[in-house]
N, C-alpha and C positions, 0 to 999 in steps of 0.2 A: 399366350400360346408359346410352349421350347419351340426353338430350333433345333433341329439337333442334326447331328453332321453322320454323313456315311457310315463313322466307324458304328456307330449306332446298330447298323443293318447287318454287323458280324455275329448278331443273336441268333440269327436263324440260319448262317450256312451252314451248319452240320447237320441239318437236317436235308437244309436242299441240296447239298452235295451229294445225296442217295438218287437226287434226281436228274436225270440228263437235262440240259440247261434245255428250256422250253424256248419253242416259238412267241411270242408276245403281238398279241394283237389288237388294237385298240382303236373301236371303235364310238367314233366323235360325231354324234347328228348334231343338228342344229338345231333349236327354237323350236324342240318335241316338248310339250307339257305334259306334269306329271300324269295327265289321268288320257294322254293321247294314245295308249296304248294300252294292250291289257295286263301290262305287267301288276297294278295295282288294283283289277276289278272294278273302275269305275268308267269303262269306255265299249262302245258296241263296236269299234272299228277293226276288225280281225286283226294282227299280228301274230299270229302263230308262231314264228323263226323267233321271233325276239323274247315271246315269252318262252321259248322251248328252252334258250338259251341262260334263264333264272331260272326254271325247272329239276335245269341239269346241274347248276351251279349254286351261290349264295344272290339274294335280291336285300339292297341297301334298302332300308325303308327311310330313312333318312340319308340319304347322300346329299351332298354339297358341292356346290364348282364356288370359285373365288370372286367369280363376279359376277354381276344379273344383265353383261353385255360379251359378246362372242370375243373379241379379239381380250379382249383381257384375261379372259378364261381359258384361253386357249395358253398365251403365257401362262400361266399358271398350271393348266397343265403339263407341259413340256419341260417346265425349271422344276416342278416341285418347292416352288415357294411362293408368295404372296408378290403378285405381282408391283405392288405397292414397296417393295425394297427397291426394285430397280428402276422407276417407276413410268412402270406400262399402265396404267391408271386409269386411261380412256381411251376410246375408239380412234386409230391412228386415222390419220388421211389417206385414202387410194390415190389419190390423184400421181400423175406421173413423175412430177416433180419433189413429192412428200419425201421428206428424211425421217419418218416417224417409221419405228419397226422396232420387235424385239431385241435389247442392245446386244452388239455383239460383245459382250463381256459378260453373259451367259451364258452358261452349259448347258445341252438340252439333253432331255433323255434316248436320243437318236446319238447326240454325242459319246454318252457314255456305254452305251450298247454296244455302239461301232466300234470304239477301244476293244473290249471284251469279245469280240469277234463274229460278231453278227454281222449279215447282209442286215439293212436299214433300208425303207421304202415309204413314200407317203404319196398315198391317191387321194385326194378331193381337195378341198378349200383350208390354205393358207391363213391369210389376214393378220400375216405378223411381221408387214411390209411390205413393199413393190422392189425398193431397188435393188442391183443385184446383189451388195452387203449383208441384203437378209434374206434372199432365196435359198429355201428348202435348202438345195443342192451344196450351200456354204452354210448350213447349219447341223449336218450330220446326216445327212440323207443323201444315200446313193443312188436313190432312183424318185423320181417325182414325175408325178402326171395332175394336170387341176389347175385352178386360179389362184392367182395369188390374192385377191381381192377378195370382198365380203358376200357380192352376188354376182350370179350373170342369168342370163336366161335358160333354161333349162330344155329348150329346143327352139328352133323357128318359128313362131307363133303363127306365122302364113302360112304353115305347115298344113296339109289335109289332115294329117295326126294329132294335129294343138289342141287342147282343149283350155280353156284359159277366164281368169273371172274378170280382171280389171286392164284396161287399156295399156298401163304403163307398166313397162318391162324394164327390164335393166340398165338397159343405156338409152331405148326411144321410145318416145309416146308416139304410139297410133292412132290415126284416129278412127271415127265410124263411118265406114265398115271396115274392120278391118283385113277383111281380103282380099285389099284391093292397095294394101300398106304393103311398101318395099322395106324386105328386113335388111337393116344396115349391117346386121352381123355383129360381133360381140363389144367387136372393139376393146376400151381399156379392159374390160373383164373378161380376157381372152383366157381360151385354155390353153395351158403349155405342157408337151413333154420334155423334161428337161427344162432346158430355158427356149425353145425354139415353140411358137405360135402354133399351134394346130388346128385344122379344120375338123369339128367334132358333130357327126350330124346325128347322132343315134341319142335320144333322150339321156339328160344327163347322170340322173342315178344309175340308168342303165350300162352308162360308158362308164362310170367310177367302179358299179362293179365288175364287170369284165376288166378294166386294169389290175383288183384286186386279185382275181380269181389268176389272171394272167401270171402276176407276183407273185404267189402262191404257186402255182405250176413250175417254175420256171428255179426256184428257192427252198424247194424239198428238203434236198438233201444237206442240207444243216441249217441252223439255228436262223432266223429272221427275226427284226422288228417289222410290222407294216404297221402306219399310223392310217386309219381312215376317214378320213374328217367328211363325212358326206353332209352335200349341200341341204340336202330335205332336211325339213320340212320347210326350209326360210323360204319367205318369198323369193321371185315372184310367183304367184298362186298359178303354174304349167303343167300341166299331164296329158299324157297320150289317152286316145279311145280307149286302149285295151284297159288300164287303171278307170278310167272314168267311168265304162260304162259297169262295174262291180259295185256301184253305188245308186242304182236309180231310186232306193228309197228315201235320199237322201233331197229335198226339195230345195234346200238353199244353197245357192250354185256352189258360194265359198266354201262350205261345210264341205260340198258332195268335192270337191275339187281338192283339199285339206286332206280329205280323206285316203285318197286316190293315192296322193303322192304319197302319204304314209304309208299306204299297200305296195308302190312301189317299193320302197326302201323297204321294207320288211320280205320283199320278196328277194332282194338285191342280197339282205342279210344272211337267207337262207342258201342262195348261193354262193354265198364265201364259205357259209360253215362246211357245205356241201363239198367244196374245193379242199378244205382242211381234211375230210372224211376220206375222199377219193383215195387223197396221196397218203392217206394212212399215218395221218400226224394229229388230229382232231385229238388223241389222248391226253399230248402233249405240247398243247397249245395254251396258254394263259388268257383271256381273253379279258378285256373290259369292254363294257358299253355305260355311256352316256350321253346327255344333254347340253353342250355349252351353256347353256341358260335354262328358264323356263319358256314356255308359250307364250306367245308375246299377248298384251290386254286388247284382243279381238275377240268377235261371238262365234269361229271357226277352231279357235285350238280350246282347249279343258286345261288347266292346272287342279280344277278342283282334289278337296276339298280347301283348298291350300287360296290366298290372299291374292290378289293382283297376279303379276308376273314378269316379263322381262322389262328392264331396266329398272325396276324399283328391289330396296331390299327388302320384301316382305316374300316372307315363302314361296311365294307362286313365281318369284323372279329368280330363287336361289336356291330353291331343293328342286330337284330332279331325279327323272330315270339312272338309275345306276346299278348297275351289276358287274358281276364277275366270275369266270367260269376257268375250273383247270382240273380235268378228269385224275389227271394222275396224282391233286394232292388235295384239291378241295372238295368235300361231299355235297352229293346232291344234294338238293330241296333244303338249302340252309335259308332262314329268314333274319339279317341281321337287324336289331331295333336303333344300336348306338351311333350318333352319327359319326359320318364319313367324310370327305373330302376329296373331290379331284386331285389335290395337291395329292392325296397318299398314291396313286400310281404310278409315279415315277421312282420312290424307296421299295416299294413292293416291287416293281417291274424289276428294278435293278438286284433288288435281293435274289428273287428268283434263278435269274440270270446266272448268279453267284461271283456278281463285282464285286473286287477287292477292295478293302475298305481307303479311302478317299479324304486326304484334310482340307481340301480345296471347295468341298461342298456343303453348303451349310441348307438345311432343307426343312420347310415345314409340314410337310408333309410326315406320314409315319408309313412303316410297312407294313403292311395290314395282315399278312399271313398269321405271325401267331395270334392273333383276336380270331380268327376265325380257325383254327384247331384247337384253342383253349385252353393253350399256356402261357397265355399274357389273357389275365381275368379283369382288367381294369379298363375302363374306357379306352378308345385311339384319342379323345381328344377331349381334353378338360373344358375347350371352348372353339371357337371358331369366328373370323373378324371378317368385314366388309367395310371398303372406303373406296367413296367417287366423290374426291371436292370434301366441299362441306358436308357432305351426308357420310354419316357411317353407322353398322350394326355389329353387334357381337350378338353369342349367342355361348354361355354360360350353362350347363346343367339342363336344367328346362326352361328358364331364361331366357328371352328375346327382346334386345333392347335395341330400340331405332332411332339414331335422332338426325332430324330432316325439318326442314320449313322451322328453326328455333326453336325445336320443342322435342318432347320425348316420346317415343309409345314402347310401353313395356306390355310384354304376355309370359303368361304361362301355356308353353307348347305342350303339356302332357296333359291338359285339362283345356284347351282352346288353341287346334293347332289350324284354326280358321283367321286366326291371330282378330277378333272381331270385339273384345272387352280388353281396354286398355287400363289396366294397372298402376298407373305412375303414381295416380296420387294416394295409393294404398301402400306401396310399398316406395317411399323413397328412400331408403337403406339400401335395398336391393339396386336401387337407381345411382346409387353412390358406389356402391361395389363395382358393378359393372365398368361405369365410365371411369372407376381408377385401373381398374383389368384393360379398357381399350387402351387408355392414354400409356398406359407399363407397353404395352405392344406397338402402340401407333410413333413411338421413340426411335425405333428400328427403321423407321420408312422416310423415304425424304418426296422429296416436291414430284407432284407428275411433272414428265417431262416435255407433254406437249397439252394445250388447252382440251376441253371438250371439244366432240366431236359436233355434238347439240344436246338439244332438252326435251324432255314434254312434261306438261301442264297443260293436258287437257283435261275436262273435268271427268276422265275415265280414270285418271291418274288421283284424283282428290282422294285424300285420306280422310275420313271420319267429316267432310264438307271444307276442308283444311286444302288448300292448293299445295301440292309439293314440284317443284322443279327440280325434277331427276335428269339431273345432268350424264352422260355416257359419254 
């Protein structure tokens, strides 16, 4: 994989200099699998807002996040580099005491926005440290409302409104019955605006987006970032009546309750875009949307057609939902095939913007505007790498090489993108190419910085009847 540095991004400003520096809006679900929504025709769960929004815009059919776990991906979204240089490598600790966070000797793209003169804002879930070294607020963000943390509960579960699958919440187990359980309240997964604790009683997708829509109100009249990181779909598995009951055909509670929260955030969605249209700025808005990860290996979220899913790197953990919408330069109903990368939204974001070019930044990411107007005809990305620990994958042409548990699995994605017939020992050339491609790349990265978070090996995790311990 290049790196390649800001000035790189001076390709495209004479075109976007025609454009008034757009809004940037970038919206982050959680732990949505590819097939949880209908942007790719393989899910009955309505989304309408989400699909409207590939509709209107281009739909990655291949897009990529950096890691198959949230906080890592999330650095890697926000630097535009492989989290593995600096090394955010694994799931930091919440606890209150943790010195684990994204280091401050990174630039984030809230940084370099804020330079160039934009309001900066981020509603939902963090996860790139607790203390206050790494809060939002001293990372380039002038406005923050959300967690800092991985989860919290999504309402009061003693709530007459709760609707809920499984006993244990975010910080307390209940037990049965639980209406008769005192909610201890959020605790360490408090929500904050600013740095100051808030009492948040109104469903939580619900409250994220009204912050959003607020932000948007409030920010018209010139240039914003807003980052969205919403908590849905991750557990814990919470929704109100009004989501709930839009799914009575739905018999398995987890499923119907999966489902819900999806409808919520999909409805959440429609009201940001709604906010954008109001104020008469929707033209000239940039918008991303994706996945931190894939759908985690439960029978309640879909990745299909695609392998396993979060934490492991097999498709179902590391392709995802991704799009991109910008009326005033990108055309509708574009279908891109070539893969992509979370990393490229911070070079694109910035190009758009029309940030001057930068020696300080070195970025793996690319800016994806000209691939999609079709004056850069060559792929965005000759390849693509993943590493946690001892496991790592590239992903080469059509090429997909895994190695985990001491061993290899190799596929061919344009003829098995089920990744299900493993190759290794037909092509070991190609086995030799690749791991000299990782090891040229994996030279740039140095040691994580803090142990694993944890593992799983359970036998939902078993690859080919082979145990793998996917460390995050």
């Amino acid at each position: 994989m290049r790196a390649i540095m800001i000035v790189v991004l001076a390709t495209c400003l004479s075109s976007c200099q025609k454009i008034s520096a757009p809004n940037i809006l970038v919206i982050f679900v959680d732990d949505l699998g590819y097939c949880d929504s209908e942007l790719y025709g393989c899910n009955d769960i309505p989304t309408p807002n989400i699909k409207r929004l590939s509709d209107e815009g281009v739909l990655f059919t291949q897009g990529y996040v950096s890691s198959p776990v949230c906080s890592p991906s999330r650095a890697g979204l926000l630097t535009g580099r492989y989290q593995q240089r600096f090394g955010h490598e694994f799931l930091p600790s919440a606890t209150p005491d943790s010195q684990a966070g994204l280091p401050l000797t990174e630039t984030t793209l809230a940084d370099v926005l804020k330079e160039s003169g934009y309001t900066t804002g981020m509603v939902g879930k963090w996860h790139l440290g607790v203390q206050e070294k790494f809060h939002p607020n001293n990372r380039g963000f002038e406005v923050f409302y959300g967690i800092l943390t991985a989860t919290t509960d999504y309402i009061d579960p003693t709530s007459d409104q709760a609707k809920y699958w499984v006993p244990t919440y975010a910080g307390y187990h209940f037990p049965d019955p639980y209406i008769d359980s005192q909610w201890l309240g959020r605790g360490d997964q408090a929500v904050m605006r600013g740095k100051v604790v808030v009492e948040e009683h109104d469903y939580l997708t619900e409250a994220f987006t009204r912050e959003a829509v607020n932000f948007i109100d409030q920010n018209r009249e010139k240039p914003f970032f807003l980052y969205l990181p919403y908590l849905a779909a991750h557990g814990p598995l919470q929704v109100t009546e009004k989501y709930y009951d839009r799914f009575p055909h739905i018999k398995d509670e987890a499923s119907r309750i999966q489902a819900a929260m999806i409808s919520a955030l999909d409805d959440g969605i429609g009201q940001v875009i709604s906010a954008l249209k109001r104020n008469g700025i929707e033209e000239n808005t940039l918008i991303f949307f994706a996945s931190d990860n894939g759908g985690g290996v439960a029978h309640y979220t879909s990745n299909e057609p695609l392998r396993l899913g979060k934490q492991t790197m097999f498709e179902g953990g590391v392709r995802v939902p991704f799009l991109m919408k910008w009326p005033k330069r990108i055309p509708q109903g574009i279908v891109f095939e070539s893969p992509v990368s979370e990393l490229d939204i911070f070079p694109t974001a910035y190009a758009a913007a029309g940030g001057l070019p930068r020696k300080d930044l070195y970025l793996d990411g690319v800016d994806l505007l000209p691939y999609l107007d079709g004056s850069e005809k060559s792929p965005p990305h000759e390849n693509l790498f993943w590493r946690a620990g001892s496991i790592w994958a590239i992903r080469e042409d059509n090429w997909k090489l895994i190695f985990a548990a001491e061993r290899y699995w190799l596929y061919d994605l344009e003829q098995d993108i089920g990744e299900t017939n493993n190759l290794v020992d037909q092509h070991p050339d190609i086995v030799a190419k690749l791991q000299k491609s990782y090891d040229q790349w994996n030279r740039a990265n140095m040691a994580p910085s803090w142990p694993p978070f944890g593992a799983k090996s359970n036998p939902m995790f078993f690859v080919d009847d082979i145990e793998v311990i996917w460390t995050f």
